[in-house]
C-alpha positions in Angstrom: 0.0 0.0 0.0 2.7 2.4 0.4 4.0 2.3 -2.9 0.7 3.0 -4.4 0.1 5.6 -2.0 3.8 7.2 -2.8 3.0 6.5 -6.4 -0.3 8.6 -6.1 1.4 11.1 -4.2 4.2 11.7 -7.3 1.7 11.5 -10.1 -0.8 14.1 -8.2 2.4 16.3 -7.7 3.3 16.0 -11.3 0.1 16.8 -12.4 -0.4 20.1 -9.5 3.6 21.6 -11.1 2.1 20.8 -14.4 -0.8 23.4 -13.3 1.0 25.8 -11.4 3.4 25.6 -14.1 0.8 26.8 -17.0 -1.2 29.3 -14.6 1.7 30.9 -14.3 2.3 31.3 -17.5 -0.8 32.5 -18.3 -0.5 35.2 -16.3 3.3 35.9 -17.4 1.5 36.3 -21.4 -1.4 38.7 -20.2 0.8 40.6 -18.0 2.9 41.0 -21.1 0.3 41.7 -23.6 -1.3 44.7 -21.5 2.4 46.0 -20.9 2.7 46.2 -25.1 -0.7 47.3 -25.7 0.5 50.5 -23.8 3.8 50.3 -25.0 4.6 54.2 -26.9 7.1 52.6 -29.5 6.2 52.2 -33.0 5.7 48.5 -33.5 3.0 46.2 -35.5 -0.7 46.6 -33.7 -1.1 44.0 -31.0 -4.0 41.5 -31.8 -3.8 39.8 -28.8 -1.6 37.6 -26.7 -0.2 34.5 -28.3 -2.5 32.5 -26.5 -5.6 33.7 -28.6 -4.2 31.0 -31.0 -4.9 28.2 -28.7 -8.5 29.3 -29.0 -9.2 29.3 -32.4 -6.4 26.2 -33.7 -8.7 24.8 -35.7 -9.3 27.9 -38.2 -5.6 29.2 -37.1 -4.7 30.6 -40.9 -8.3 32.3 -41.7 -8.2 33.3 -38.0 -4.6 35.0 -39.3 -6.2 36.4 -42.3 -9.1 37.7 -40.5 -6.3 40.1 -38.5 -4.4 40.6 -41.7 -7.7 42.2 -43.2 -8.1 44.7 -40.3 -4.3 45.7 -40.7 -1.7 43.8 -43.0 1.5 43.9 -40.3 0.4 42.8 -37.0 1.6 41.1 -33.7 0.7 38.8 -31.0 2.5 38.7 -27.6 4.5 35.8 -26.3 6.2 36.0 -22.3 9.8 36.7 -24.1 8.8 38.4 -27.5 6.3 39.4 -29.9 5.1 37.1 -33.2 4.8 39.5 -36.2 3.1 38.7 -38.7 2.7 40.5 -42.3 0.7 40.3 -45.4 2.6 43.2 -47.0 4.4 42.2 -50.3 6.8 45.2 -49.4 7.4 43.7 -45.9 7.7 40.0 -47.5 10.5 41.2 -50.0 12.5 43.1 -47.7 12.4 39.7 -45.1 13.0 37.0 -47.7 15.7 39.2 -49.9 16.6 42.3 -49.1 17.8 41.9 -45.5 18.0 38.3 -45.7 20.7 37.8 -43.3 18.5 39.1 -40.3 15.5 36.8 -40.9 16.6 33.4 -40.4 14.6 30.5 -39.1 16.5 31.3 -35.5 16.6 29.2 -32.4 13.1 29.7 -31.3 11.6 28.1 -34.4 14.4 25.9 -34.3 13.8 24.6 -31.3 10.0 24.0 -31.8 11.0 22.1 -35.3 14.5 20.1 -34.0 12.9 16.6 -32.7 10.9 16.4 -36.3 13.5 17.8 -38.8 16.6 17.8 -37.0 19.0 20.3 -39.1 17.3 19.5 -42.2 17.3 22.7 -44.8 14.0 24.0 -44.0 14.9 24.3 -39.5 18.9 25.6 -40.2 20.6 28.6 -40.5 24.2 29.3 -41.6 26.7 27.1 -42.8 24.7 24.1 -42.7 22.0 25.5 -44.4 24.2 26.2 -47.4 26.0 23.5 -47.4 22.1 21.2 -47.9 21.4 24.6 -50.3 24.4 23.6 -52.6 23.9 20.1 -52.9 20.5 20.0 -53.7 20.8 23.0 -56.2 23.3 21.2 -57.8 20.9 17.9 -58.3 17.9 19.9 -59.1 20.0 21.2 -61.5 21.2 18.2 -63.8 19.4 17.3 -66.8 19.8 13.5 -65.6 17.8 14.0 -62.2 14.8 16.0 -64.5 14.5 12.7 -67.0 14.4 10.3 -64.6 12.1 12.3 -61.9 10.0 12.9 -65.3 10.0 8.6 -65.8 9.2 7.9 -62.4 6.1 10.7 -62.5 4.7 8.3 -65.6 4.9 5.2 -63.7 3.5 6.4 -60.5 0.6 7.9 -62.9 -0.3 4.4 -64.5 -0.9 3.0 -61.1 -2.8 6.1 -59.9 -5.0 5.5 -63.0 -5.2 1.3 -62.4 -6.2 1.9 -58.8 -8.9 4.7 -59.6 -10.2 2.9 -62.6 -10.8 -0.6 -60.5 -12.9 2.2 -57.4 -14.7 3.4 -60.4 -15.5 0.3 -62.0 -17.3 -0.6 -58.9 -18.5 2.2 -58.1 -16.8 3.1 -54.5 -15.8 5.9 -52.6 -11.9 7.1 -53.2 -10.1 9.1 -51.0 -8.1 11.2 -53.5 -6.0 12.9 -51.1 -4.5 9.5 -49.1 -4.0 8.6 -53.0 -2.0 11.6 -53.6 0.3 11.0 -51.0 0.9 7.6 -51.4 2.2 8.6 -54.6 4.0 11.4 -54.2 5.8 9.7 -51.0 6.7 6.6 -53.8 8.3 9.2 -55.9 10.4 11.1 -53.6 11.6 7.8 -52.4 12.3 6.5 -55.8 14.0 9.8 -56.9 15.5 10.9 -54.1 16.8 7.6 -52.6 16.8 5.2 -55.1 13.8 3.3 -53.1 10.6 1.3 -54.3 7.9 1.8 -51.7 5.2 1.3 -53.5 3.1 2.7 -50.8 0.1 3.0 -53.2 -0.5 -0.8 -53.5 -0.7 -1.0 -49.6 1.7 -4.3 -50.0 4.2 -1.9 -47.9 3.0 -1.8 -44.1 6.4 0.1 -42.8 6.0 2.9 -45.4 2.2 3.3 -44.7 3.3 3.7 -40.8 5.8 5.9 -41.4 3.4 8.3 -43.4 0.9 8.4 -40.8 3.7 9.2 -37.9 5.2 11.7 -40.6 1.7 13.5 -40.9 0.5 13.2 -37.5 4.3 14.6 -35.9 4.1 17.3 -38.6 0.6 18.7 -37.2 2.1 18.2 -33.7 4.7 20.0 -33.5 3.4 23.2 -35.5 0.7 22.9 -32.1 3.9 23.9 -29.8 3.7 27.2 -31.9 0.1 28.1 -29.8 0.9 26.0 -26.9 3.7 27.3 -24.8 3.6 24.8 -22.1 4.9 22.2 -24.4 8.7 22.1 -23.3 6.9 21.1 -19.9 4.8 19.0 -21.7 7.7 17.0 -23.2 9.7 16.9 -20.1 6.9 15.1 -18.8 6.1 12.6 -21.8 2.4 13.8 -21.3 -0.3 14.5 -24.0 0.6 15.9 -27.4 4.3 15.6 -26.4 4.3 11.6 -25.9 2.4 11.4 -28.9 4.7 13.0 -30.9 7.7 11.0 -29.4 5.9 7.5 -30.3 5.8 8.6 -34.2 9.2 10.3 -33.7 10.1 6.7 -33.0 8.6 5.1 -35.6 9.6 7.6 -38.6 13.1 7.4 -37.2 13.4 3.4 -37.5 12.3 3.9 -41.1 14.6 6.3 -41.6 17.8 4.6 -40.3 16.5 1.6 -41.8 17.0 3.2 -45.8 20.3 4.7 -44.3 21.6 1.4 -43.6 20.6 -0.1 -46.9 21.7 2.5 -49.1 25.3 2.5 -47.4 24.9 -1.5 -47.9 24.1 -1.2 -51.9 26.8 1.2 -52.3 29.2 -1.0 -50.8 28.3 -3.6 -53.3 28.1 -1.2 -56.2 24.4 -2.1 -56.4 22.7 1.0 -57.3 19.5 1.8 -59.8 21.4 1.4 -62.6 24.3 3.0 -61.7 22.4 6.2 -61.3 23.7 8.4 -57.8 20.5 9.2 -56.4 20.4 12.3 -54.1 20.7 10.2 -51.4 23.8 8.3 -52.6 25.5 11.5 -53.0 25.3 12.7 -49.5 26.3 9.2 -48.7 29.1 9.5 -50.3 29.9 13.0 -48.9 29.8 11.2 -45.8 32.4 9.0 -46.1 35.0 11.7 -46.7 33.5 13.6 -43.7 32.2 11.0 -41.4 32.2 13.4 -38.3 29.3 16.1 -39.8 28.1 14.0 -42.1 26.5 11.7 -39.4 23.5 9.3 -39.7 21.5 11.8 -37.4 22.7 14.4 -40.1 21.7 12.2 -43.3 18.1 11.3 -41.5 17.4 14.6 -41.1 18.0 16.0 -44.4 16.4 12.8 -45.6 13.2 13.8 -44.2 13.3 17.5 -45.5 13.1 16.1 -48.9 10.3 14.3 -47.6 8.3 17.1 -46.8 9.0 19.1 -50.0 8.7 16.0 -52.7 5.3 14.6 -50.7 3.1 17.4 -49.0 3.8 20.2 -51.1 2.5 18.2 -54.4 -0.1 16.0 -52.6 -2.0 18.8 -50.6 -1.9 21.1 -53.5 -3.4 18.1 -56.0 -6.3 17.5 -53.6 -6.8 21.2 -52.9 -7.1 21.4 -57.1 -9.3 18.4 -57.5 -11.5 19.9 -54.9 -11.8 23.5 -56.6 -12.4 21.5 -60.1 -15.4 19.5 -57.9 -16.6 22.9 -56.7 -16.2 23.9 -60.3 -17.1 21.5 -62.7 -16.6 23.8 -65.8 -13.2 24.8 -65.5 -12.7 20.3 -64.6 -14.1 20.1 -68.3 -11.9 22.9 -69.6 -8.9 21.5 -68.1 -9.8 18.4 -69.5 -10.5 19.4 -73.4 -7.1 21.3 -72.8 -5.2 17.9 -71.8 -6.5 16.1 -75.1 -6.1 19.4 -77.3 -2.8 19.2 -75.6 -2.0 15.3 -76.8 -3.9 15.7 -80.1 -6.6 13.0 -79.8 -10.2 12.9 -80.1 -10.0 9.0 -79.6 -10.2 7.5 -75.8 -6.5 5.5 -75.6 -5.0 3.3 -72.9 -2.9 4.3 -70.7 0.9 3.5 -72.4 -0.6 5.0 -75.2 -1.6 8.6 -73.5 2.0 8.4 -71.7 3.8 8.0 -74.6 2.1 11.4 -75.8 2.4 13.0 -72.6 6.1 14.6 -73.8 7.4 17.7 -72.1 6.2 19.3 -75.6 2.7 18.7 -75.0 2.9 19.5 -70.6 3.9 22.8 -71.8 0.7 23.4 -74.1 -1.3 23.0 -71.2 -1.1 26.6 -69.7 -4.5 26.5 -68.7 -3.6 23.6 -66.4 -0.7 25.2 -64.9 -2.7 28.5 -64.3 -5.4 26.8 -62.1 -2.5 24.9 -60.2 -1.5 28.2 -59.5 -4.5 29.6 -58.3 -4.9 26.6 -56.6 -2.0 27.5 -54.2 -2.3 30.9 -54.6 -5.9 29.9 -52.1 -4.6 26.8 -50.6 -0.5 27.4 -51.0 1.5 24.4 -49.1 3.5 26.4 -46.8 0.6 28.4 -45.0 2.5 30.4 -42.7 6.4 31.0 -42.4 8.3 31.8 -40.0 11.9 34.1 -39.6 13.4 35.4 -36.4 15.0 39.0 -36.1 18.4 38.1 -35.4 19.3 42.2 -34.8 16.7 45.4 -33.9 15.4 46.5 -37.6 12.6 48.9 -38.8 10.5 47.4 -41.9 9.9 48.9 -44.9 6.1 50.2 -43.5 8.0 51.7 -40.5 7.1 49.6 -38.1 10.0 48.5 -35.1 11.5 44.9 -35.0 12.6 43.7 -31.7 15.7 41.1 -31.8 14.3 38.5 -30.9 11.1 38.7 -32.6 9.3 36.4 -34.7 8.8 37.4 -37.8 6.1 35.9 -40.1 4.5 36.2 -43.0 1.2 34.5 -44.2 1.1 32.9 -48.0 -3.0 31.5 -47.0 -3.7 35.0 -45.8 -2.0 37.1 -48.7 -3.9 34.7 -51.1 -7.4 36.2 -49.9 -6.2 39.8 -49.5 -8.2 42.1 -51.7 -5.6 44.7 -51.4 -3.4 42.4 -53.6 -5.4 40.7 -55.5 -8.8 42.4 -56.3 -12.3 42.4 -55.1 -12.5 38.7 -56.7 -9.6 37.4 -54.3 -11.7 34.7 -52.9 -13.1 33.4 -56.4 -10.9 30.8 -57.9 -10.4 32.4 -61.2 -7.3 30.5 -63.2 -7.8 33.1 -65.6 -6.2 36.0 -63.9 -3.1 34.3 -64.4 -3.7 34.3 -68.4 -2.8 36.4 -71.0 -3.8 35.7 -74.3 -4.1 32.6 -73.4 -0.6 31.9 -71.8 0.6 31.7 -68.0 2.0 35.0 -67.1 3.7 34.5 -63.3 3.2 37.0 -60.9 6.0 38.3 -58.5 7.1 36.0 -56.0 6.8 38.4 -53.2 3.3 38.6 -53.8 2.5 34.8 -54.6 4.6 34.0 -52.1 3.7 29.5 -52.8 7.3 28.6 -53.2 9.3 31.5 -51.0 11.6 33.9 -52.2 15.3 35.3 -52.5 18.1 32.9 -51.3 15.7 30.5 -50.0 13.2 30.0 -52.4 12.2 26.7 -53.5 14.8 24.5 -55.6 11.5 21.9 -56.4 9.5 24.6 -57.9 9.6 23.3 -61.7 10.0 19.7 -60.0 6.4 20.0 -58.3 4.9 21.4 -60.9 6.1 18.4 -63.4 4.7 15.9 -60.8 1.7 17.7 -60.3 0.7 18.3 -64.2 1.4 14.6 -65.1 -0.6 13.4 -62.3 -3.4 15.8 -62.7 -3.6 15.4 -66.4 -3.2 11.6 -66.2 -6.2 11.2 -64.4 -8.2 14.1 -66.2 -7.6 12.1 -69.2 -9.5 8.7 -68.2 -12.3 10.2 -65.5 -14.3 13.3 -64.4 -14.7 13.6 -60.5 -17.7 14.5 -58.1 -17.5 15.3 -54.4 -19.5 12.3 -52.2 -20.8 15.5 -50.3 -21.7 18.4 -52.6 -22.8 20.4 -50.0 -20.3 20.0 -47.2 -17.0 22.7 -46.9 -13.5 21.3 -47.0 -11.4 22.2 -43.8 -8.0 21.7 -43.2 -5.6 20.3 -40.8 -3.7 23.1 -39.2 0.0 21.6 -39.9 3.3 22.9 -40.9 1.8 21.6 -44.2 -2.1 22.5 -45.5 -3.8 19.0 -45.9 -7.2 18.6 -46.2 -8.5 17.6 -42.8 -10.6 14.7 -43.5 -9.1 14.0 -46.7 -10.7 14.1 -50.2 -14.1 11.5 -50.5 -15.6 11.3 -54.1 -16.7 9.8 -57.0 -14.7 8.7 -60.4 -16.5 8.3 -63.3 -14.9 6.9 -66.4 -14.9 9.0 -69.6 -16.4 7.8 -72.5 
């Protein structure tokens, strides 16, 4: 009996610091936030105290927008700094290029991103950022890594098409969004690493855990960004925290696991085909620099690629397939535009429409690209970004950075800002991005999908390749109605934008 009383005697004294612990830190954040709201310097309007964002997690980016409305540059108020945030195309430019050097991802995001992506490129500053920077220009670069990429989108589409075509046969219910990642995970794998998964036959248990503890760690940690109690959360193992280091476990056994096996194929010269996949090459740089080139080192870059080659393409397809839904006349003019594109009036199997698919004809279909791009100009992957002020600054609207400060600025809520993009911002309307019938781009401090300056992103023409074969691929053989024509998407609030209970709908064959 005295153990279980002692053991009840820890746990309730665990659970009382726990509560002191967050009371007091509630009070720490309002004290703070009344102290700015009074403050007489000439920073961003205060919309609240950080903690606001706890309240409304599950609409966290419209929530954003609906502050960025009232006025573009604003802040909320955290115990130690304030979160800026900006919708200001003036503001974004001078962050992402023209003082590039003070907005890093700095140690507070860092911190917040570390047990999920390590030093991968996308939660690293400085040296090691370059060093990932250089590399992977270098392989985005080659004509060798575009071919084959462009090979493994055509397989990856057949079986996309195969699996859709037996749901439709039979009538079911697909889930077009779990289909998209499945995919898209196969391809990264396969291009980056040299790896079969073949995740979208479901024959492959380990990669289908591994995607769930990779989506479900992703949406976790980007809740430590409202929730400032979850370093004591963690130290404790409780809640969200333990969660998060049960998948952590999980996508790091799948990850050492491909390590291994890659350094084992190299060993024996058994690569795919004697091609270096992007993988192999930082392998390789690994053995001439064992000590930074680590395991710990290769698994997190490993999983950057991850979250660039499979949710960026994946939640922007299944945003797109639900606008077309929404929109069934631009569906049917992307369609006509993908056989216009191929020249054929006649329905032909799939090697057949593949073999037409060339680069030649992908580039005909402007049309297509233009509604991809409205697509994330409403829906784009990266909702919100963060910097950090490494030094005090002044923006270009005037407005007084703290070092120390987090500085943020908001690609869902520019999309919807009427300031930038008209009265018609909400509307998706792939046409704004025509002229005369051709894709005119906009600047990328405005459609801010894919960054800017030094860091924008090295997959840009990559995702777009993926997505336009996949999207056309499937436009070709079916036409697609929502199961639910009435109900709203919503989406998972997440370092990435996925569609929060994934895409439910109909496939109906073409005739």
């Amino acid at each position: 009996m005295g153990f279980y009383e002692s053991a009840i005697s820890l746990i309730l004294a665990s659970v009382g610091a726990v509560i002191l612990g967050v009371t007091g830190l509630v009070g720490v954040i309002f004290a703070s936030y009344v102290i700015q709201v009074y403050s007489k310097d000439h920073r961003p309007p205060v919309a609240g105290p950080i903690f606001y964002q706890l309240l409304n997690f599950n609409k966290l980016f419209d929530y954003l927008a609906y502050h960025a409305n009232n006025n573009i540059t604003f802040r909320m108020i955290t115990p130690t700094h304030s979160e800026i945030y900006t919708a200001d195309p003036v503001n974004v430019e001078y962050i992402l290029k023209t003082n590039f050097s003070n907005y890093g991802k700095g140690s507070y995001n860092i911190g917040i991103l570390y047990d999920l992506l390590g030093e991968g490129i996308f939660a690293v500053d400085g040296d090691k950022w370059r060093h990932q920077r250089k590399l992977a220009s270098h392989e985005f670069s080659t004509r060798v890594l575009r071919d084959f990429s462009t090979t493994v989108f055509h397989k990856n589409a057949v079986k996309l098409v195969s699996h859709i075509s037996k749901a439709a046969t039979a009538k079911e219910v697909i889930n077009l969004q779990d289909l998209f990642m499945k995919s898209t995970l196969d391809s990264i794998f396969k291009v980056g690493f040299g790896v079969d998964l073949d995740t979208l036959s479901g024959s492959d248990e380990s990669s289908n855990r591994f995607m769930k503890a990779f989506d479900d760690s992703n949406s976790l940690v980007f809740w430590r960004y409202a929730d400032l109690s979850w370093r004591i959360k963690r130290y404790f193992n409780i809640g969200f925290e333990a969660s998060l280091r049960k998948n952590i476990i999980v996508i790091d056994n799948f990850v050492y696991d491909l390590i291994q096996r890659k350094r084992e194929q190299m060993k024996i010269g058994k690569l795919d085909g004697g091609k270096e996949d992007i993988l192999s090459r930082f392998l390789i740089e690994s053995n001439t620099d064992p000590e930074n080139m680590t395991d710990k080192y290769l698994r997190d870059i490993t999983l950057s690629f991850v979250i660039a080659g499979k949710d960026t393409s994946a939640g922007t397809l299944t945003w797109f397939f639900y606008m077309l839904c929404k929109h069934p006349l631009i569906q049917e003019k992307v369609a006509q535009e993908v056989r216009a594109a191929i020249k054929t009036e006649s329905n032909l199997c799939t090697d057949e429409f593949h073999d037409r698919l060339t680069e030649a004809a992908l580039d005909k279909m402007q049309y297509l690209h233009a509604a991809l791009t409205e697509t994330l100009r409403l829906y784009p992957a990266v909702p919100v970004d963060g910097k950090s002020a490494a030094e005090d600054d002044i923006l270009p609207d005037g407005f007084e950075i703290k070092k120390g400060d987090g500085v943020n600025y908001m690609a869902y809520a520019m999309g919807r800002m009427a300031s930038i993009w008209g009265e018609d911002a909400e509307e998706f309307r792939p046409e704004r991005w025509l002229e005369n019938g051709v894709f005119k781009p906009e600047s990328p401090y405005i459609f801010t999908a894919f960054q800017a300056g030094p860091r924008i992103c090295l997959g840009k023409e990559f995702a777009y390749r993926q997505m336009k074969i996949l999207a056309a691929a499937i436009l070709y053989f079916f036409k697609f109605r929502l199961t639910n024509e009435e109900e709203e998407a919503t989406y998972r609030v997440m370092l990435t934008l996925h569609m929060s209970k994934g895409l439910h709908l109909y496939a109906i064959p073409r005739q």
